[in-house]
C-alpha atoms as one frame of an Amber mdcrd trajectory, in Angstrom:
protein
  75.701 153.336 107.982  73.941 150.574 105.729  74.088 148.268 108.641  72.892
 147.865 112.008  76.522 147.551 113.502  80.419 148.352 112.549  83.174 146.561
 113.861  83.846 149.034 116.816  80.409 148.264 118.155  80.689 144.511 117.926
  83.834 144.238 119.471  82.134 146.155 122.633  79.055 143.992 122.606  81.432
 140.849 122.393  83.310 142.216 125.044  80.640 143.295 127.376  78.783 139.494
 126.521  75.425 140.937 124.775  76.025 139.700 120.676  72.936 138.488 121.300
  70.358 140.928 122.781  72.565 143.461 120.710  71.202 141.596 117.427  67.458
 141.303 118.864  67.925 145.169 119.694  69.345 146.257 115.851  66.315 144.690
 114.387  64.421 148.250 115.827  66.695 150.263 113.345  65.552 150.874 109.537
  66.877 153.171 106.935  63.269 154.387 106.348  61.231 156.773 108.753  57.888
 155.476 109.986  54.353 157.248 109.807  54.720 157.655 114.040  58.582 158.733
 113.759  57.787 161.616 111.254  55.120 162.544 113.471  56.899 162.529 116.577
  59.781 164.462 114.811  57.193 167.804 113.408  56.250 168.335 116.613  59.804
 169.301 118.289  60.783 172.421 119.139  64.526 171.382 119.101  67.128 168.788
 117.405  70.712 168.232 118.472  73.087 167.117 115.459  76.242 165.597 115.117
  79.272 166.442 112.668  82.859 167.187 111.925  83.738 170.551 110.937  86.088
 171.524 108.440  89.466 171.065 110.611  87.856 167.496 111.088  86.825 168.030
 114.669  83.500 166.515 115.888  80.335 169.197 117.621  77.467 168.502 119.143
  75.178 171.588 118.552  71.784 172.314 119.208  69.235 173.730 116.718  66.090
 174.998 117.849  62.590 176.326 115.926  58.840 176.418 115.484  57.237 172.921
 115.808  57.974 171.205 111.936  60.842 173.482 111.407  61.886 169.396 111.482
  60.251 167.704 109.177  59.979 164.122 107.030  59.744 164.809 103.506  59.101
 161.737 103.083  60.338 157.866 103.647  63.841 158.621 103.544  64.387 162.290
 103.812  64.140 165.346 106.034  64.154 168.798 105.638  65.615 171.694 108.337
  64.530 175.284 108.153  67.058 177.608 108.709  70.093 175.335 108.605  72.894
 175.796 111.782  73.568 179.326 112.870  76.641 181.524 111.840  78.116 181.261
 115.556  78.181 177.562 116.188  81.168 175.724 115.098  79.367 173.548 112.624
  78.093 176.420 110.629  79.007 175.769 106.762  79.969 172.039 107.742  76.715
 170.651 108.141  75.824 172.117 104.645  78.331 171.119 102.897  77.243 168.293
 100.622  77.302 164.938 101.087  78.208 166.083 104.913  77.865 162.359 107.716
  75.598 164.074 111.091  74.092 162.560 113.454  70.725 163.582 115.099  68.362
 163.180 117.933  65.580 164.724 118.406  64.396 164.820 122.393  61.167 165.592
 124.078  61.541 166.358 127.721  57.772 166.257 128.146  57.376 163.340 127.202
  60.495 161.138 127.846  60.945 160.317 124.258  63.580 160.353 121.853  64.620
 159.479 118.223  67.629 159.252 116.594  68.188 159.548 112.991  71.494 159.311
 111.139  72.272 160.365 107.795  73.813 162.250 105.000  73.061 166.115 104.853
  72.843 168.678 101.643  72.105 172.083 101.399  68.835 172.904 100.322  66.215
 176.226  99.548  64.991 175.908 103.119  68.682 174.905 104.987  69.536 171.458
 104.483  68.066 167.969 104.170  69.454 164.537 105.658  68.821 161.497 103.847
  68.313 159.105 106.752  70.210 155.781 106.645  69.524 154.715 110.542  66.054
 155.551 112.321  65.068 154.208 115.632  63.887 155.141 119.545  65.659 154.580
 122.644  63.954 153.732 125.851  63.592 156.879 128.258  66.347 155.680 130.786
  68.033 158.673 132.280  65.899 161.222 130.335  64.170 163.899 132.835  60.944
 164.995 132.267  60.850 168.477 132.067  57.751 170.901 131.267  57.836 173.177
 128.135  57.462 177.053 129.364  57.910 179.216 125.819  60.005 180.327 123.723
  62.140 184.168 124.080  62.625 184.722 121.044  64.029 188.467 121.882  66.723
 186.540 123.252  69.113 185.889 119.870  72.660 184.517 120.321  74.979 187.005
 119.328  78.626 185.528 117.412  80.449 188.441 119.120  79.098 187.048 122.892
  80.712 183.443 122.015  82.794 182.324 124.349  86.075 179.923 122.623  88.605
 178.666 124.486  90.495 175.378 124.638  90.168 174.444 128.344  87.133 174.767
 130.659  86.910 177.933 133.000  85.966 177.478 136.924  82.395 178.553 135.548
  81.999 176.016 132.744  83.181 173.710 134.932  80.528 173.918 138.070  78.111
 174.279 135.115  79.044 170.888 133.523  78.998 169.535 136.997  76.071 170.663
 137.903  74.051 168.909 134.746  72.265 166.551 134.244  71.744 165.672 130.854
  74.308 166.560 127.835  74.236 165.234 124.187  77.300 163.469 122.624  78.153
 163.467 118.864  80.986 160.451 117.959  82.284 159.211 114.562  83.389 156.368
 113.049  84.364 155.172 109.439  80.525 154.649 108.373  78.791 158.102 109.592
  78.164 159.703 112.587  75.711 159.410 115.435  74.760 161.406 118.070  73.484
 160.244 121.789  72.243 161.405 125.135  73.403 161.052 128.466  71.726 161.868
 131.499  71.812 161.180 135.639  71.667 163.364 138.835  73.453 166.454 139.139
  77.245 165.496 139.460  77.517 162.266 137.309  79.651 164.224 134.670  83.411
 164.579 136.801  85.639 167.406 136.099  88.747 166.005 136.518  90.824 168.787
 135.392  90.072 171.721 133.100  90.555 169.634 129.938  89.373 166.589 131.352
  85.825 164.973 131.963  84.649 161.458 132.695  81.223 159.982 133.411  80.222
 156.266 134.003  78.560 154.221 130.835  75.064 153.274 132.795  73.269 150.330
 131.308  71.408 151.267 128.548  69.763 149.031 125.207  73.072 146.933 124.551
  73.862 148.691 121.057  76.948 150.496 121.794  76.868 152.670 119.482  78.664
 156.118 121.403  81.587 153.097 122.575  81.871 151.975 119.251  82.402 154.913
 117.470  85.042 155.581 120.394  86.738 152.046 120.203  87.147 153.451 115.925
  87.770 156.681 115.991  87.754 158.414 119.237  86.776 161.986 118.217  83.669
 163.386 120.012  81.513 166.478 120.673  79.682 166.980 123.829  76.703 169.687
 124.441  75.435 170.979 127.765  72.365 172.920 127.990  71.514 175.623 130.136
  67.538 174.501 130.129  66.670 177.363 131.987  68.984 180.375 130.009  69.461
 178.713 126.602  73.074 179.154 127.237  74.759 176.111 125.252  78.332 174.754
 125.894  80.001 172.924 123.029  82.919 170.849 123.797  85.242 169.069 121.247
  88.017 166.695 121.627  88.917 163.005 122.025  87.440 160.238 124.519  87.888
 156.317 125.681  86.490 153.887 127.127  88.262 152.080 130.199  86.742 148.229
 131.482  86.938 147.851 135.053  85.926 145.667 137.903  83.121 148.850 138.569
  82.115 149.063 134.791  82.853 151.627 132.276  84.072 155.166 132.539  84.397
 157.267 129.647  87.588 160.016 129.669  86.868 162.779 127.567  89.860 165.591
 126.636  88.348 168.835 125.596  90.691 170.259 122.439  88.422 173.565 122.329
  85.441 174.911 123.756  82.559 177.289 122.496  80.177 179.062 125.006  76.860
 180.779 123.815  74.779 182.805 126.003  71.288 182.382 124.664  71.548 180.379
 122.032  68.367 178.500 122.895  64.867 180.493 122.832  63.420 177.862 124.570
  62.768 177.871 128.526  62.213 174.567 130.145  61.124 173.745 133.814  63.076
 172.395 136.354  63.928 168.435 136.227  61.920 165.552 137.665  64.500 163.164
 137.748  64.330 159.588 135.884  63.397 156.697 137.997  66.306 155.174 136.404
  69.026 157.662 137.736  71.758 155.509 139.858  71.293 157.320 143.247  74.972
 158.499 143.523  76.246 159.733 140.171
């Protein structure tokens, strides 16, 4: 990911009509990590990465610690303790070297997030990414939600993981009930991995193996629809902000272009459920100003 965009994401913006405020918007993203990004980075409690595992499929997972456990190491580089855990389906992938992920670190409390792409290696402490794309979004369809602690009695346990290759009736009101999930998508360059939020009910179950959500407005880059218009693999993650359950979907999605915008179609190819697998407890949402009304 040497450049701003690959060809997947200009042939969205071309199609959408925003070449140009897409090129005014990839001016924000450097291979190099600023003084305020580093900053903003040591002082999350959680990061959600991006990556294929060894059968090639593409996770979303969520990895969670003590403020700085996150950390720049310095203009290009930065360092995770503790690496991914032996349960979630990226474990061993992401530390594999020379291993594409995608990351974004989120801050309910604040509405702020950062995304930084890279390559990963293992290292003494877990595993290092040497960042090739760095920049913020805006805090569309991010809801603020207050920090209460961490339960860290609470420890996910491999045997209590869920896997399955469909949704159950359970995952599914759960997935319908969200509002927020990460997605992970891949292309030819790297990986990247977004956000996606609105009220309760904008994610559709369609069927047990199949999902679809509008494409809101967002900054123009395309990124998530590029990757899809390239390579179509993707891994989604839903949150249980409350439990720490997690819910890790992988399979394929597209985009469709209508006369009432875009809809993504997601297929689920398997599914991993993990009671607990979060320590941290979060308040309920205040919803973003910027939520459409009806999902």
């Amino acid at each position: 990911m040497t450049t701003a965009y690959h060809p997947g994401s200009l042939a969205v913006q071309e199609r959408v009509g925003v070449r140009d405020l897409a090129d005014h918007v990839g001016r924000s993203i450097t291979p190099g990590i600023r003084p305020v990004a580093a900053a903003f980075l040591e002082a999350q409690p959680m990061l959600a990465i991006g990556a294929a595992d060894a059968e090639g499929r593409v996770w979303a997972s969520l990895l969670t610690g003590a403020p700085g456990f996150a950390r720049a190491t310095g203009p290009h580089t930065v360092s995770v303790a503790g690496g991914v855990p032996a349960h979630d389906p990226l474990a061993g992938a992401v530390t594999a070297d020379g291993t594409p992920v995608g990351t974004i670190a989120l801050d309910p409390r604040t509405r702020r997030r950062m995304r930084l792409n890279g390559i990963a290696r293992p290292s003494a402490r877990g595993f290092t990414i040497e960042a090739e794309q760095v920049f913020s979004n805006c805090p569309k369809y991010l809801q603020k939600r207050d920090l209460y602690g961490s339960d860290p009695t609470r420890r996910p346990d491999a045997a209590a993981v869920r896997h399955g290759d469909a949704l159950t009736a359970g995952q599914a009101r759960r997935v319908h009930a969200a509002d927020t999930f990460f997605v992970a998508t891949s292309a030819p360059d790297g990986v990247d991995t977004s956000h996606r939020g609105g009220r309760p009910g904008f994610v559709r179950v369609d069927a047990p193996r199949e999902l679809s959500w509008r494409d809101y407005p967002g900054n123009a880059m395309f990124l998530t629809l590029g990757n899809l218009e390239s390579d179509g693999r993707a891994g989604l993650l839903f949150l249980d902000w409350e439990t720490g359950t997690t819910l890790q979907l992988s399979g394929l999605a597209h985009t469709e272009y209508g006369p009432e915008g875009r809809v993504t179609r997601f297929r689920v190819d398997r599914t991993a459920e993990t009671p607990s697998a979060s320590p941290l407890r979060w308040s309920a949402p205040e919803y973003s100003p910027a939520n459409p009304t009806e999902p």
